[in-house]
C-alpha positions in Angstrom: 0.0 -14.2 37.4 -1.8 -16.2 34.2 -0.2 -19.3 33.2 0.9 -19.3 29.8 -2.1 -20.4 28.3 -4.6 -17.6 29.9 -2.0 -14.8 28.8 -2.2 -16.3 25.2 -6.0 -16.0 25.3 -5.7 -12.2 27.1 -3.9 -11.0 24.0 -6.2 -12.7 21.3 -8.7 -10.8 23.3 -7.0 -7.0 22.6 -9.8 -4.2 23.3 -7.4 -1.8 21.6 -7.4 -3.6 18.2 -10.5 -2.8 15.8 -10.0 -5.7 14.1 -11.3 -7.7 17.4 -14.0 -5.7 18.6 -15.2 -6.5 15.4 -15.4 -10.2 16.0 -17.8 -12.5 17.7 -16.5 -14.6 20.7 -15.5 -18.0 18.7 -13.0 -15.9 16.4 -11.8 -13.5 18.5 -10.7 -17.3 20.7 -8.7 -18.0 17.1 -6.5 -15.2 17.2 -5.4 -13.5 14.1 -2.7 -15.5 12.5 -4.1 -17.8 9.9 -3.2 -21.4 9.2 0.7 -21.6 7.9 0.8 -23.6 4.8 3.1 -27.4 5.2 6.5 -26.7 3.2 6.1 -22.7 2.7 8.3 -19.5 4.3 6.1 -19.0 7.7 7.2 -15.8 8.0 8.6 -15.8 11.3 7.1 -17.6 14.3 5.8 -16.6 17.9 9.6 -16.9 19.4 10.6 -15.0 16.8 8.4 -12.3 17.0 9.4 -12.1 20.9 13.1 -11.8 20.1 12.5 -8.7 17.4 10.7 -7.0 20.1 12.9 -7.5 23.3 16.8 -8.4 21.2 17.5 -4.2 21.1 17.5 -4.0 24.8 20.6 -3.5 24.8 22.2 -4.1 28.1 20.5 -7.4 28.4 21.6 -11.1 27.7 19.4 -13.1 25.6 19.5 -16.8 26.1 17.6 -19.1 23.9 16.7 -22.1 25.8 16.8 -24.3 22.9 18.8 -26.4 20.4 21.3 -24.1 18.6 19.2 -24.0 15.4 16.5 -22.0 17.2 19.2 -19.3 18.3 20.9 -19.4 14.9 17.9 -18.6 12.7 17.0 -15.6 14.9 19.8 -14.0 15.8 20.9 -10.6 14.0 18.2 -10.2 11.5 17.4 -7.2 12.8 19.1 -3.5 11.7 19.1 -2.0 15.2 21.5 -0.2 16.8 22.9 0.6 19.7 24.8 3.6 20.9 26.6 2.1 24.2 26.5 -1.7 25.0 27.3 -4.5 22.8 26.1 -7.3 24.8 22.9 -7.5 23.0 24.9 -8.9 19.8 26.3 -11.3 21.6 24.6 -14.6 21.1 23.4 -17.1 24.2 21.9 -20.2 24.1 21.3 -23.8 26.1 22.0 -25.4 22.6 20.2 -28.5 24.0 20.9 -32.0 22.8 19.4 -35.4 21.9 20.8 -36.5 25.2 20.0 -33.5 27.4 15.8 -33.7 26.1 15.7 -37.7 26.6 17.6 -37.4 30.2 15.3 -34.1 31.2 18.3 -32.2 31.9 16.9 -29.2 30.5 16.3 -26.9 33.5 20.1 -27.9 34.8 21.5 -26.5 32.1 19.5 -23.7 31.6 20.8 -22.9 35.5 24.0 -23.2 34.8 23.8 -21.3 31.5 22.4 -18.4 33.4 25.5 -18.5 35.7 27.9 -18.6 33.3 26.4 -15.8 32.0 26.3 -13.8 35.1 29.5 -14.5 36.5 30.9 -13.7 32.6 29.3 -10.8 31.6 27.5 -9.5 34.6 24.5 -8.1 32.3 22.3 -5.8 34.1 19.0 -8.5 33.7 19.1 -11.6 31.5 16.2 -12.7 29.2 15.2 -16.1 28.7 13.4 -17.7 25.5 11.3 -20.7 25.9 10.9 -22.5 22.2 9.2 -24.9 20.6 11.3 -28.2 22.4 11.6 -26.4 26.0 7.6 -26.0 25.9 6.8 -29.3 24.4 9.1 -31.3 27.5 7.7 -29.0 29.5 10.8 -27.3 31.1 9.5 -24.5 33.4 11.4 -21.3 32.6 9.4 -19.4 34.9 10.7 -21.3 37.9 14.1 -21.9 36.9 14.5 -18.1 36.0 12.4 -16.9 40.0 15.2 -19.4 41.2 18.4 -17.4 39.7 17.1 -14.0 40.5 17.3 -15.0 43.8 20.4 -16.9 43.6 22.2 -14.5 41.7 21.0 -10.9 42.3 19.6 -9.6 39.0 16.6 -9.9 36.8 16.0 -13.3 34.9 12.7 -12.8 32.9 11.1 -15.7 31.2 9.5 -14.6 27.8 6.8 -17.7 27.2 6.7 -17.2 23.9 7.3 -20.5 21.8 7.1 -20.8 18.3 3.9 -23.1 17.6 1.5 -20.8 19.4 1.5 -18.9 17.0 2.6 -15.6 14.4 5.1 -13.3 14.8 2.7 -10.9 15.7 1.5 -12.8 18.7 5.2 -12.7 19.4 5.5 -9.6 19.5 2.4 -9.1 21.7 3.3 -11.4 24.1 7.3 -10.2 24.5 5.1 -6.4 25.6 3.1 -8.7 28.3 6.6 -10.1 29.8 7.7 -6.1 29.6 4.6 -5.5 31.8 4.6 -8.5 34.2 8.3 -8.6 34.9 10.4 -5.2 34.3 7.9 -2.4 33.5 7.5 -0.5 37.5 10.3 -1.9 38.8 11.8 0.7 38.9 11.2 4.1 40.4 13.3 7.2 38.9 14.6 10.5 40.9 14.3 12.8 38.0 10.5 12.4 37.0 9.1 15.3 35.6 6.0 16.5 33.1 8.4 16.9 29.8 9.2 12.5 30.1 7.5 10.6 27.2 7.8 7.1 25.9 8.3 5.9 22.6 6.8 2.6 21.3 7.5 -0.1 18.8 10.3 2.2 17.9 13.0 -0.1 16.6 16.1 2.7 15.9 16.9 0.2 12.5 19.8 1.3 11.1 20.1 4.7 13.8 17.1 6.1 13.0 15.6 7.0 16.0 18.9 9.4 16.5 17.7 11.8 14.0 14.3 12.7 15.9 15.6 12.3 19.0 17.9 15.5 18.6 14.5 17.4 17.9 12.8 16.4 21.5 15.8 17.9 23.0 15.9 20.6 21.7 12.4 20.7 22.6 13.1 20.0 26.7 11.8 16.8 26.4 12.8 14.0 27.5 12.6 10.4 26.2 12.1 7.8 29.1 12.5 4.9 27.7 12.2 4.4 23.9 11.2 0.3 23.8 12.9 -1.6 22.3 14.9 0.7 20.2 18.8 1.4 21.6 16.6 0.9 25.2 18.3 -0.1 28.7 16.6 -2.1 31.3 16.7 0.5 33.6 15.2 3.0 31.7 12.5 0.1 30.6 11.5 -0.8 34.5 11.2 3.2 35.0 9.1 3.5 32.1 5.8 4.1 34.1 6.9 7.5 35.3 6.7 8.7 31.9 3.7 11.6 31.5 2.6 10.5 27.7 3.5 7.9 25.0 3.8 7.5 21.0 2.7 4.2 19.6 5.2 3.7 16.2 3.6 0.3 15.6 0.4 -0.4 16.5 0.5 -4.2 15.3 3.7 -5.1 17.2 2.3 -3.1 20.8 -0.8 -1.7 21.3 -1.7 -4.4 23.8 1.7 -2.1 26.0 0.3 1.2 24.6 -3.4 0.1 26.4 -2.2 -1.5 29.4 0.2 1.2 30.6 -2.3 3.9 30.3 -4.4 1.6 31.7 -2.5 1.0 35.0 -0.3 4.1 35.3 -2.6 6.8 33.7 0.2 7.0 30.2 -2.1 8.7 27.4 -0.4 7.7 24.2 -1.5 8.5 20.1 -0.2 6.6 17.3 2.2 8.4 15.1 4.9 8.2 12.6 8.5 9.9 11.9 8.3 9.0 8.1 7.6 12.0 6.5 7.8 15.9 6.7 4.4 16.5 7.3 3.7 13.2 9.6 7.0 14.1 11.5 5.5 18.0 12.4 2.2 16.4 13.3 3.5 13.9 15.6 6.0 16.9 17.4 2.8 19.1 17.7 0.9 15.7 19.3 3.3 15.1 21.8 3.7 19.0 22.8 -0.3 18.5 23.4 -0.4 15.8 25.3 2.9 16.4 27.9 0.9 19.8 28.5 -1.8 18.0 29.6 0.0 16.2 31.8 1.4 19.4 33.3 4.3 21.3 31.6 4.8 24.8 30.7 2.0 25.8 27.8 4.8 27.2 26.2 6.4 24.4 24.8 3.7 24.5 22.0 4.9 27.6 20.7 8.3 26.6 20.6 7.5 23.5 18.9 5.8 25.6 16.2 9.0 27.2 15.8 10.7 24.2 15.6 8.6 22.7 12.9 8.5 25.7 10.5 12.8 25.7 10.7 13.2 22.3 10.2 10.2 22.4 7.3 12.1 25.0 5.6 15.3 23.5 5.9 14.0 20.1 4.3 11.9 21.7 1.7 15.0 23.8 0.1 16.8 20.3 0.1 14.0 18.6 -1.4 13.3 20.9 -4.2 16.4 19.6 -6.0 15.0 15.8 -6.6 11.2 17.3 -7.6 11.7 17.6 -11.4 13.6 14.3 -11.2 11.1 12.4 -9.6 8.2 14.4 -10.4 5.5 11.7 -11.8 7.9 8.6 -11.3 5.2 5.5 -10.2 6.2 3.8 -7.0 4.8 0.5 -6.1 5.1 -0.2 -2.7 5.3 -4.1 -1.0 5.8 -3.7 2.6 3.0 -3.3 5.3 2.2 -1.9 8.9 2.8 1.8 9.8 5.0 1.6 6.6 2.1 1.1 4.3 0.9 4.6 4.9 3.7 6.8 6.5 6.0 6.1 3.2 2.8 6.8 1.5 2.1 10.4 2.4 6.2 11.4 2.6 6.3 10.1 -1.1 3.0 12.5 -1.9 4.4 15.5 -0.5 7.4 15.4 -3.8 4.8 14.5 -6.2 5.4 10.6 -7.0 2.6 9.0 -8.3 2.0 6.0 -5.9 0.7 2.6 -7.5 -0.1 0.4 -5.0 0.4 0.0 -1.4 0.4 -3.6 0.3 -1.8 -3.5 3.7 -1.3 -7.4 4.6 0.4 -6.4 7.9 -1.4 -3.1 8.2 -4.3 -2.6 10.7 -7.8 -0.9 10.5 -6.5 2.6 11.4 -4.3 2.1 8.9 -6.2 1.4 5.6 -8.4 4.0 6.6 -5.5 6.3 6.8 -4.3 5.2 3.0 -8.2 5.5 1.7 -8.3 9.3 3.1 -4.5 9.7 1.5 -4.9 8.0 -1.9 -8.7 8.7 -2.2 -9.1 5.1 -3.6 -9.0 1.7 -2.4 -7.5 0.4 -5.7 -4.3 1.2 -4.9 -4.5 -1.1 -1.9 -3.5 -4.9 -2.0 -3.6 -7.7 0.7 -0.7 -9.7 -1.2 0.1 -10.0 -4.7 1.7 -13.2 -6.1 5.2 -13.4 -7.3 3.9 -14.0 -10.8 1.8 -11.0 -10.6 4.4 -8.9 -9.0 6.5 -10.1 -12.1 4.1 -9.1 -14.6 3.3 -5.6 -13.0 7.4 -4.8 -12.9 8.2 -6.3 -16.2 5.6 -4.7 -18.2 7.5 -1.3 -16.4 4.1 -0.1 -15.2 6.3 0.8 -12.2 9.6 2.7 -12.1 10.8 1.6 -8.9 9.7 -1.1 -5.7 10.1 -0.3 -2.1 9.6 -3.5 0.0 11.8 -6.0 2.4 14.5 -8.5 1.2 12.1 -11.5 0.0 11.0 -9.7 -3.2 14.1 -7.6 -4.0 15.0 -10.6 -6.0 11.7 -10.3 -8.1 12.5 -6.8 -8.8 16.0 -7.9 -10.5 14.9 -10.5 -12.4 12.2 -7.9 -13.9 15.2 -5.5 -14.6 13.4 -2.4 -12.2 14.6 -0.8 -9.9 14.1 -1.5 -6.0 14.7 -0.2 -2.6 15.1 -2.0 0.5 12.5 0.5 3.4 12.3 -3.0 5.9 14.6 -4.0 8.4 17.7 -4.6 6.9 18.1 -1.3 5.3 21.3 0.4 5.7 20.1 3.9 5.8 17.8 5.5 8.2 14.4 7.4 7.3 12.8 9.1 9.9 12.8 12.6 10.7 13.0 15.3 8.6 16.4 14.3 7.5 15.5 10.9 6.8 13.1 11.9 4.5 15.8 13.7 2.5 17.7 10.8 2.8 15.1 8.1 1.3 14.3 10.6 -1.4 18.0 10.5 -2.1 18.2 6.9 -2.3 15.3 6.9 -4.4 16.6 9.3 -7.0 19.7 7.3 -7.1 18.0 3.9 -7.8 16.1 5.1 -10.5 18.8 6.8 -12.6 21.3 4.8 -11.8 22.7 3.8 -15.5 22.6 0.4 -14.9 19.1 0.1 -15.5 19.6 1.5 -19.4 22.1 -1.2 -20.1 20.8 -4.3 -18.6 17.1 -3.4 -20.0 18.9 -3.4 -23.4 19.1 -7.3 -25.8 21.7 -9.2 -25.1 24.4 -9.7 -28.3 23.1 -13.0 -28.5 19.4 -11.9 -29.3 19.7 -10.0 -31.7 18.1 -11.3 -34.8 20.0 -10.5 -38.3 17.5 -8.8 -40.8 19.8 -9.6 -44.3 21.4 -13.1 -44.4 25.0 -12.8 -45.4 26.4 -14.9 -48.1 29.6 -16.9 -47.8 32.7 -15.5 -49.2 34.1 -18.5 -52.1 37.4 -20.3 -51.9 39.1 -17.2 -54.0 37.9 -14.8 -51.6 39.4 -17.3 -48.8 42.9 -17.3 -50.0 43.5 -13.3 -50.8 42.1 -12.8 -47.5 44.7 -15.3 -45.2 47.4 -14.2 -47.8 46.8 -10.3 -46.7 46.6 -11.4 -42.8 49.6 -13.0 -43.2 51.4 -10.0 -45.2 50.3 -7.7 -42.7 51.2 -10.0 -39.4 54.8 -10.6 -40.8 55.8 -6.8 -41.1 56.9 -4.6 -38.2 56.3 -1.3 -37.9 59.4 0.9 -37.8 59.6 1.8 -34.5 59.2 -1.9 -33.3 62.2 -3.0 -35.3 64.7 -0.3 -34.0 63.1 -1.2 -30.3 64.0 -5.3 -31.3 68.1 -3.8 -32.5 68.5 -1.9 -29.3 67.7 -4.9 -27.1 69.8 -7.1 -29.1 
């Protein structure tokens, strides 16, 4: 097994990634997360890029072994869900002190923790984070963890991931090499057969997942383990008994994608749900590839069949929001398999696309947006908040798609926005996703609200004739009629008064 160190290295050193075959030796050493600036947002570190990856797992505790700040700041900023166990929302940690880092009582208590959490909860494996203090005082998770497996009598995995080695990227790289070196093939299923598929870097945020999976079903085919969205462990340590794979991420787990077919023959493609058209293509690439791995030819045809129903179905629905969205301009800040998918499901109703940020995105990717948009000017590493600003104020765009951290950009420029990152509340993939983010896109653009905020405020409006002061006459005759009218009642007012009386 590589120590820590050496598996950092191995995935800096990803064959699978264009972006480092394309680098000499020295650089491809450096990794790709560049240098975070002294008092900015980070943007997540290695731990946390670990915990997105493995938190969905959903019959699983995840202890932090860590002060309770590390635990805190991660915990439940994700929009996965789960459709059986809860344990997976529950939140576990050392919560180390002052005391317990000077006195080297670390590894006790990360013992103990795991006990309490075993004989509490009985969890079917238990995860455990090293961070930024375990690493530095050199606690070593991987003993302490071999030790309560065998104590115990269930899985304790040690995810080496601590935050200063680097991005959340490398996080999420290096929570796929603790899948493979600890749970994948552990495993072995009774009910293998030809029609069993994995999903990958599939997340299931906010359910998802749940509207394709209906459509592999129906289909005869079976999802093995679907990692990490709404996954179990079980199905995770079988995972290598599964004929073909689709990589949804390629950023977050290609290194998994590689090594699995790599060391258990898996052929996977990388595909996306978002879409109509990128949702048929990636049905019709999985029907391919489970043939090939020996089921009935037939399931092509039927997944023909399936595509043309469901295309129909979705185009009637669509057709409504065309000549309401028709030419709107979209400006899209997000990145990865997002930066593209959204792209071409957008297209296909006829919205005019802007710009597309590809800061997260990978070589397959921008090449992808070049052969959809037919021109790299529409592509944008980062853009700063000023410029963002600028670009939404001027109303150059008629609505933003992009995470949390800029929604607040879009406000203050009075345009509308749209949250397509993690924390959304509705899901779309599938076909009826699709629907669905059209839908919320219609809705966010004529919503009222934008007429009446765009309009002056009372206070800045400018008179264009100054008026003149009314003279001490015009004073008088004016408070003697207010006080005329104020003292008379009308009729029906005065015979109310007399009946209470």
């Amino acid at each position: 097994m590589h120590s820590p160190t050496a598996k950092i290295q191995d995935v800096f050193d990803e064959p699978g990634c264009e972006i480092n075959r394309g680098k000499d030796d020295k650089a491809r050493k450096e990794g790709c997360s560049k240098p975070l600036t002294p008092g900015a947002a980070a943007g997540g570190c290695a731990f946390d890029g670990a915990k997105i990856v493995l938190q969905p797992i959903t019959d699983v505790a995840h202890l932090v072994h860590a002060p309770l700040g590390c635990e805190g700041n991660s915990w439940d900023n994700r929009g996965a869900a789960s459709s059986g166990p809860t344990l997976w929302r529950r939140s576990f940690t050392t919560d180390l002190t002052e005391l317990d880092v000077v006195m080297g009582q670390g590894e006790r208590k990360l013992f103990r923790a795991i006990r309490e959490i075993k004989e509490a909860h009985a969890p079917s494996a238990i995860f455990v984070y090293s961070t930024c203090v375990t690493a530095l005082i050199g606690d070593d998770i991987g003993a302490v963890c071999k030790r309560a497996a065998e104590k115990f009598g269930l899985p304790v995995v040690p995810i080496n991931a601590p935050g200063f080695v680097g991005s959340k990227n490398l996080g999420n790289k290096l929570a796929g090499e603790a899948l493979l070196d600890h749970v994948i093939g552990t495993a072995e299923p009774d009910d293998a057969s030809p029609y069993d598929i994995n999903i990958l870097g599939e997340f299931n945020l906010s359910g998802e997942f749940w509207l394709v999976k209906p459509l592999l079903d129906r289909l005869g085919i079976r999802v093995r383990a679907c990692i990490p969205g709404d996954a179990r462990y079980l199905d995770i340590a079988s995972a290598h008994r599964a004929c073909a794979a689709m990589l949804v991420c390629s950023t977050a787990l290609i290194n998994l994608a590689r090594k699995m077919e790599e060391r258990w023959g898996i052929p996977f493609f990388e595909g996306s749900f978002y879409g109509i058209s990128d949702t048929s293509e990636a049905l019709r690439q999985i029907a391919k590839l489970v043939v090939a791995k020996g089921a009935n030819p037939d399931i092509i045809k039927r997944t023909e069949a399936l595509i043309a129903e469901e295309e129909a179905i979705a185009w009637k629905r669509l057709a409504a929001y065309r000549p309401r969205l028709e030419g709107k301009r979209v400006l899209l800040n997000t990145g990865g398999v997002k930066s593209w998918s959204i792209v071409h499901a957008l297209m296909e109703i006829g919205v005019e696309i802007v710009g597309t940020s590809v800061k997260k995105s990978t070589v397959e990717d921008k090449e992808r947006i070049k052969q959809i948009l037919k021109d790299e000017g529409h592509m944008f590493e980062s853009m700063a908040p000023r410029e963002l600003y600028d670009m939404l104020s001027e109303q150059k765009v008629d609505i933003m798609l992009s995470g949390g951290r800029t929604q607040f950009i879009a406000l203050k420029a009075k345009t509308p926005w749209l949250d397509i990152n993690q924390e959304r509340h509705h899901p779309y993939a599938g076909y009826d996703g699709t629907v669905e983010l059209v839908r919320q896109i219609d809705l966010a653009i004529h919503n009222p609200m934008w007429c009446q905020v765009r309009e002056p405020a009372p206070w800045e409006y400018q008179p264009t004739v100054k008026e003149e002061l009314p003279d001490a006459q015009s004073k008088t005759e004016t408070a003697h009629a207010f006080a005329k009218v104020v003292t008379q009642q009308p009729p029906a007012a005065s015979a109310t008064l007399e009946e209470n009386r």
